[in-house]
TIMAR-436568 format. One line per field, with one value per residue (C-alpha): residue number from 1; x, y, z. Coordinates in Angstrom, 3 decimals. Layout:
N
k = [NUM | ...]
u = [X | ...]
v = [Y | ...]
w = [Z | ...]
END
This chain:
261
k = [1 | 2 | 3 | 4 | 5 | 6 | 7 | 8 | 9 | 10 | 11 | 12 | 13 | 14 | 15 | 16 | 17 | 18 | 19 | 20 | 21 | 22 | 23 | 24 | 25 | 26 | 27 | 28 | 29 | 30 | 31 | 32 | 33 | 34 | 35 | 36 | 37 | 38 | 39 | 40 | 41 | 42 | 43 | 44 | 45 | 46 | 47 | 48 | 49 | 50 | 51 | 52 | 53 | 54 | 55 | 56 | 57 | 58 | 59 | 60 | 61 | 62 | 63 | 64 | 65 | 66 | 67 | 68 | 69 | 70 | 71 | 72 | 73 | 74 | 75 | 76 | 77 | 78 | 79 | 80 | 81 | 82 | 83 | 84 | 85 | 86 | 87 | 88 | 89 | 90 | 91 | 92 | 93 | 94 | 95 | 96 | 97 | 98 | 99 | 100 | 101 | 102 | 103 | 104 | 105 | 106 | 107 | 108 | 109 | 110 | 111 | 112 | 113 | 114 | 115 | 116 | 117 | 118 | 119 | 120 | 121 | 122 | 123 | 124 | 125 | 126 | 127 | 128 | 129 | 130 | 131 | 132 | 133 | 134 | 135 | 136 | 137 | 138 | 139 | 140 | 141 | 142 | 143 | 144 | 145 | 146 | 147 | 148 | 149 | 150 | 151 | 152 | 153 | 154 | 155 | 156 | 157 | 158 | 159 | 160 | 161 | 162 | 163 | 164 | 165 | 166 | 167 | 168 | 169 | 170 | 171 | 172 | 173 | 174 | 175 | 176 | 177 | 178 | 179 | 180 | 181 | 182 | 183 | 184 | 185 | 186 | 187 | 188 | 189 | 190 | 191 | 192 | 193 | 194 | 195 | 196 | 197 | 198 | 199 | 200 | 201 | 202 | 203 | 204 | 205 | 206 | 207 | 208 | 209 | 210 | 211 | 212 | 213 | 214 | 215 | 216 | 217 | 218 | 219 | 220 | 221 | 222 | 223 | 224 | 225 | 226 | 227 | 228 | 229 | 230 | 231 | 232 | 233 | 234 | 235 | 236 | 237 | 238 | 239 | 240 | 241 | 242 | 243 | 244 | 245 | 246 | 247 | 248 | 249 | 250 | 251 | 252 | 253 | 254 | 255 | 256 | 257 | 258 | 259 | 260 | 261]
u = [19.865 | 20.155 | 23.333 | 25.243 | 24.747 | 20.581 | 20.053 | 21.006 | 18.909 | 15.963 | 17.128 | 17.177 | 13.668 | 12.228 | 13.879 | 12.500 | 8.902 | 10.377 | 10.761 | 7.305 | 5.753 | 7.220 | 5.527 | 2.475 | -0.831 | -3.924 | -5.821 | -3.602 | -4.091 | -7.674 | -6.663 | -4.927 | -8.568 | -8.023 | -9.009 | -11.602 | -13.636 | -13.342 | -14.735 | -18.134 | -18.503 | -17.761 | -20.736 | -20.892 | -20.956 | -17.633 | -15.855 | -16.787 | -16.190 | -12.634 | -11.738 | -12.328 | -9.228 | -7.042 | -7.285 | -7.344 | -4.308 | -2.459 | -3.830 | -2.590 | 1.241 | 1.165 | -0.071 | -1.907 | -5.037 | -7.266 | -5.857 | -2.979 | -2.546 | -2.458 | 1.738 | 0.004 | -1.635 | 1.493 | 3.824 | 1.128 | 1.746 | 5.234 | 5.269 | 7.156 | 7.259 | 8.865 | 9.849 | 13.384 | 12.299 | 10.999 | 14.045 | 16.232 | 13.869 | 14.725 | 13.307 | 11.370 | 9.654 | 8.474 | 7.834 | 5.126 | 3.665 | 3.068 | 1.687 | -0.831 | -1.878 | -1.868 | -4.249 | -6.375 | -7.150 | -7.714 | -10.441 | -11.607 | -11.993 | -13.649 | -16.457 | -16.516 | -16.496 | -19.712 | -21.386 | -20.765 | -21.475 | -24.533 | -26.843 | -25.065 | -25.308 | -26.417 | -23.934 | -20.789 | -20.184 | -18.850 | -16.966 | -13.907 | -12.917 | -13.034 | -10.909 | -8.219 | -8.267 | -7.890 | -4.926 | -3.233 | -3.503 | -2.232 | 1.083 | 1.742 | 1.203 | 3.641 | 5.769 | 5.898 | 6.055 | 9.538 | 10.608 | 9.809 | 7.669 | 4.739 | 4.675 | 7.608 | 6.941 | 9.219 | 8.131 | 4.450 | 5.656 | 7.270 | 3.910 | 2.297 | 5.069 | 4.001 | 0.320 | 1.050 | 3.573 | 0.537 | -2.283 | 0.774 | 0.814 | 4.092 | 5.947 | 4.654 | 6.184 | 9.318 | 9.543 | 8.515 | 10.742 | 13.862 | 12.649 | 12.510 | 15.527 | 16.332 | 15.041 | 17.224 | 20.346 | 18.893 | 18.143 | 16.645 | 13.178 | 13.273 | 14.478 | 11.749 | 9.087 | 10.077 | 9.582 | 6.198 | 5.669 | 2.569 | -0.370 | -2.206 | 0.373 | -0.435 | -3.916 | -4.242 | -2.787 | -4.783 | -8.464 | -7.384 | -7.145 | -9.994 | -12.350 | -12.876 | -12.709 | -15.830 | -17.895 | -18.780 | -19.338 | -22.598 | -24.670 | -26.965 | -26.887 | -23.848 | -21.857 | -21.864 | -19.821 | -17.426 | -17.426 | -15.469 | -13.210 | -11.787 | -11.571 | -9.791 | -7.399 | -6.424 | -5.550 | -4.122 | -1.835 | -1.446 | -0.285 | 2.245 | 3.880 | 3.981 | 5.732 | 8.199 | 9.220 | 9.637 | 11.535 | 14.071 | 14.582 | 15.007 | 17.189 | 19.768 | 20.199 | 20.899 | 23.305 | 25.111 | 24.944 | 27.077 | 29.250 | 30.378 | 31.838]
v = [2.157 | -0.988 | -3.271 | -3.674 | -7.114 | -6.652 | -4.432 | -7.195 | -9.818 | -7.845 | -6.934 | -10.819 | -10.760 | -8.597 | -10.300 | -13.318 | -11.759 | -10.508 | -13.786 | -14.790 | -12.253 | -13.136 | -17.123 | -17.333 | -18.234 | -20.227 | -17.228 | -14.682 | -17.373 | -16.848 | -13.503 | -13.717 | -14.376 | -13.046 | -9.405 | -9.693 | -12.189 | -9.867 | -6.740 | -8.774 | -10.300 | -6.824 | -4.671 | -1.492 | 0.823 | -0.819 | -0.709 | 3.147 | 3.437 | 1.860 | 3.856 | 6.906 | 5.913 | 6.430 | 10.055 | 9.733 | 8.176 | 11.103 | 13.621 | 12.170 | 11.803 | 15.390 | 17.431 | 15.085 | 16.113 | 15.204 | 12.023 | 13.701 | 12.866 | 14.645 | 14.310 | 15.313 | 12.188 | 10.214 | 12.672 | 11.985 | 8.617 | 9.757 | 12.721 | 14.289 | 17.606 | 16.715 | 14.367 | 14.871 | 13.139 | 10.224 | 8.991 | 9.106 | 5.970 | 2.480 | 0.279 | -1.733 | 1.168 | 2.315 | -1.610 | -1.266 | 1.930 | 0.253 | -2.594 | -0.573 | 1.086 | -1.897 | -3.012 | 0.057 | 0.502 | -2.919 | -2.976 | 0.375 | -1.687 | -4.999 | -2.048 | -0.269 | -3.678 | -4.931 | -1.868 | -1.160 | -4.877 | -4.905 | -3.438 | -5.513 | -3.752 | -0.396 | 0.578 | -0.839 | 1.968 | 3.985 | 1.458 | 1.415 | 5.219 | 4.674 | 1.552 | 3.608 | 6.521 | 4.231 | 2.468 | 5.986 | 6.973 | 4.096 | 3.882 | 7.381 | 6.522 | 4.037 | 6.415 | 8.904 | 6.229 | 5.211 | 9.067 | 10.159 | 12.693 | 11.697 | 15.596 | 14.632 | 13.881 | 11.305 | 9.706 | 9.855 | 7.908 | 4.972 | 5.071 | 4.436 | 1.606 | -0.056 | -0.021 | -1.806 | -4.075 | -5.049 | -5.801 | -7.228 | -11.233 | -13.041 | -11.909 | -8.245 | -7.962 | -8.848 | -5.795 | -3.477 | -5.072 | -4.338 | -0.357 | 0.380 | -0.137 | 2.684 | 4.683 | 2.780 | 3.947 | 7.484 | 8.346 | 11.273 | 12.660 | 12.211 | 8.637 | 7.407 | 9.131 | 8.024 | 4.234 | 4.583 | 3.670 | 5.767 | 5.367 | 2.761 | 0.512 | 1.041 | 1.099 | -1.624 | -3.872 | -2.343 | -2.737 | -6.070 | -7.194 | -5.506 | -6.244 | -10.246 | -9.337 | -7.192 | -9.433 | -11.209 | -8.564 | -7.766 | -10.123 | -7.719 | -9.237 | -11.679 | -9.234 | -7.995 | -10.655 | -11.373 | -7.387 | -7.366 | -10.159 | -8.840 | -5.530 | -6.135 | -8.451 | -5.848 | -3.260 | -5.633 | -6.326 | -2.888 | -1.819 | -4.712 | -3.554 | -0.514 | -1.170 | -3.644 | -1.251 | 1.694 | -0.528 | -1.649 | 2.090 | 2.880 | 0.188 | 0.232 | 4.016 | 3.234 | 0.547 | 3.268 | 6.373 | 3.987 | 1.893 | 5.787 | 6.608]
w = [19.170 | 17.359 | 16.833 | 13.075 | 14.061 | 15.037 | 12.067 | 9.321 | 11.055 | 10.409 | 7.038 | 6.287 | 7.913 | 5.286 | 2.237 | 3.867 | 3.437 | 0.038 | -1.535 | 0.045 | -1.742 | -5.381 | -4.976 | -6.979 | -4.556 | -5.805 | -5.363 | -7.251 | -10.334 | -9.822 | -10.625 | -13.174 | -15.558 | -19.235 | -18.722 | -21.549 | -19.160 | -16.321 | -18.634 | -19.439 | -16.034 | -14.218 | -14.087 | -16.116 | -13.168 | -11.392 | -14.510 | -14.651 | -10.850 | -11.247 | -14.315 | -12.671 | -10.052 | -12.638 | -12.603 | -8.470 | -8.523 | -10.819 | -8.763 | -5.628 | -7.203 | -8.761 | -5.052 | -2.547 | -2.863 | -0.718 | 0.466 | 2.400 | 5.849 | 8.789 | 10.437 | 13.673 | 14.306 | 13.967 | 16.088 | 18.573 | 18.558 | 19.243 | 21.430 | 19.529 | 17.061 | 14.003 | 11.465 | 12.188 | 16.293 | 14.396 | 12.879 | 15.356 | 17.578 | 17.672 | 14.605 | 17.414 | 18.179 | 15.082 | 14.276 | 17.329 | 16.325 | 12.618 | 14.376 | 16.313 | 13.081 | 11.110 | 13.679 | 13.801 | 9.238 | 9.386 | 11.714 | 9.842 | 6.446 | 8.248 | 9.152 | 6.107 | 3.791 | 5.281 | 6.088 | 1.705 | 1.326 | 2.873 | -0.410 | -3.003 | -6.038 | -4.267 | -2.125 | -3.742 | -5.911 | -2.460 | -0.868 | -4.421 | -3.789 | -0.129 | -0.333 | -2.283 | -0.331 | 2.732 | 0.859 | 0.052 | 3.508 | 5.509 | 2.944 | 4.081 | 8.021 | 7.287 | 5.523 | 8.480 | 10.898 | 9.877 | 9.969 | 5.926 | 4.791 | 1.942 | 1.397 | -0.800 | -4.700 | -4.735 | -1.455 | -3.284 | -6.246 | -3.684 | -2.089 | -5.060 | -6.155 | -2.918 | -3.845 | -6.841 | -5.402 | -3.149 | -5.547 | -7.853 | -8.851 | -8.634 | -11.534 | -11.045 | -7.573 | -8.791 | -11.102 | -8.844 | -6.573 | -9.018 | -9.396 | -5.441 | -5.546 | -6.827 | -4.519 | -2.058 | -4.298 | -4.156 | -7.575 | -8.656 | -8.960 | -12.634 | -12.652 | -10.080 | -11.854 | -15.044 | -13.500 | -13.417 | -17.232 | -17.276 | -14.476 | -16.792 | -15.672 | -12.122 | -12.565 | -14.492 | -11.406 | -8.989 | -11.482 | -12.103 | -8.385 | -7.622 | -9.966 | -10.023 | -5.962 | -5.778 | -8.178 | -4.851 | -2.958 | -5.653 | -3.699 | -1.309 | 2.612 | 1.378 | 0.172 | 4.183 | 5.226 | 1.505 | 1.804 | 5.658 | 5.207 | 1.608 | 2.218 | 5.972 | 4.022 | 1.139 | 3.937 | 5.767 | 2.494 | 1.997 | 5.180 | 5.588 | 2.156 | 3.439 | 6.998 | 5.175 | 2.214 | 4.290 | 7.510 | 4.675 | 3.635 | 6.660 | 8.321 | 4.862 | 5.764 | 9.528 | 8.613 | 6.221 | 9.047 | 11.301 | 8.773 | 7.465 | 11.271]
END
């Protein structure tokens, strides 16, 4: 197990990436278009594509649906049974295991973006739910990779904090920044869900940083290639928020377990 001393260092790592995260980037001011640009330049059937997410994203918070995961899969990964096995292995261990799944989505979402890509106009209208539902399900990897259980309510409603923290400009990240926190202080169910400010909040982030994205991807045989190298990059986003929100959780509780001997 892991030093005091070893623990803080990678602590300082992640509020290192933290701070990273909360600098504006040339392309998140792209982003940042007046939304009433975005609604005429973003064809009618995306816009009713990405408003239907809204009600995805509910449904997943209120019972999983079907975007659960299966724990198997990552206990494999393991060799172990349970949850409770998970927690107790080094953080370098569970840093490889994100690694390798990093790794593995990404390369998942390179295929799938220019496969979808590849008709333009045709076949982009399936490649927005899968790109959630790939989202959803790598945060909760993550999640049971550093030993917690997206079963959970609350654990859904952090998951769906870090999705928005991902797709999130600057000033964005450092709000949602402010309310993980409290899940770090252990506050209750009611508290966390109440931090949610309604899912148009959410949604609203992730529509917005999706939609002047997948204007590009409209162009049929082009769209192949913008198609593979966005949609690898957004899991590749999402899946790093994940692995660095859920390795401070879970270092901050180690450092408690063995400051309270």
């Amino acid at each position: 197990m892991e030093s005091v001393n070893q623990l803080r260092q990678e602590l300082k790592k992640i509020n290192r990436w933290e701070r990273d995260q909360e600098r504006m980037h040339i392309w998140e001011k792209i982003g940042r278009l007046p939304f009433w640009i975005l609604d005429r330049m973003t064809p009618a059937f995306i816009q009713r594509r990405l408003n239907q997410l809204i009600g995805e994203i509910s449904r997943f918070v209120d019972y999983g649906g079907r975007y659960l995961v299966k724990e198997k899969n990552i206990y494999n990964l393991y060799h172990v049974q349970g949850l409770k096995d998970i927690q107790s292995h080094p953080i370098s261990e569970m840093d490889e295991k994100a690694r390798i799944l990093l790794q593995k989505r990404a390369r998942f979402a390179q295929i799938q973006g220019a496969t979808t890509g590849f008709g333009g106009f045709f076949t982009l209208v399936a490649d927005i739910p899968i790109l959630l539902g790939t989202s959803l399900k790598v945060l909760q990897e993550m999640a049971l990779i550093y030993g917690y259980d997206p079963k959970n309510h609350t654990e859904r409603i952090f998951i769906i904090k870090c999705l928005q923290f991902a797709f999130s400009e600057a000033i964005g990240k450092r709000a949602v920044l402010r309310e993980l926190k409290d899940f770090q202080l252990e506050k209750s169910n009611e508290q966390a869900m109440s931090q949610l400010q309604g899912w148009r909040e959410v949604f609203n982030t992730y529509r917005e940083h999706i939609s002047w994205k997948k204007l590009f991807q409209t162009l049929p045989l082009a769209g192949a290639i913008i198609g593979s190298t966005m949609n690898k990059g957004m899991i590749t986003n999402v899946a790093e928020t994940g692995q660095m929100m859920y390795k401070k959780r879970r270092i901050i509780e180690r450092l408690k377990e063995i400051e309270a001997k």
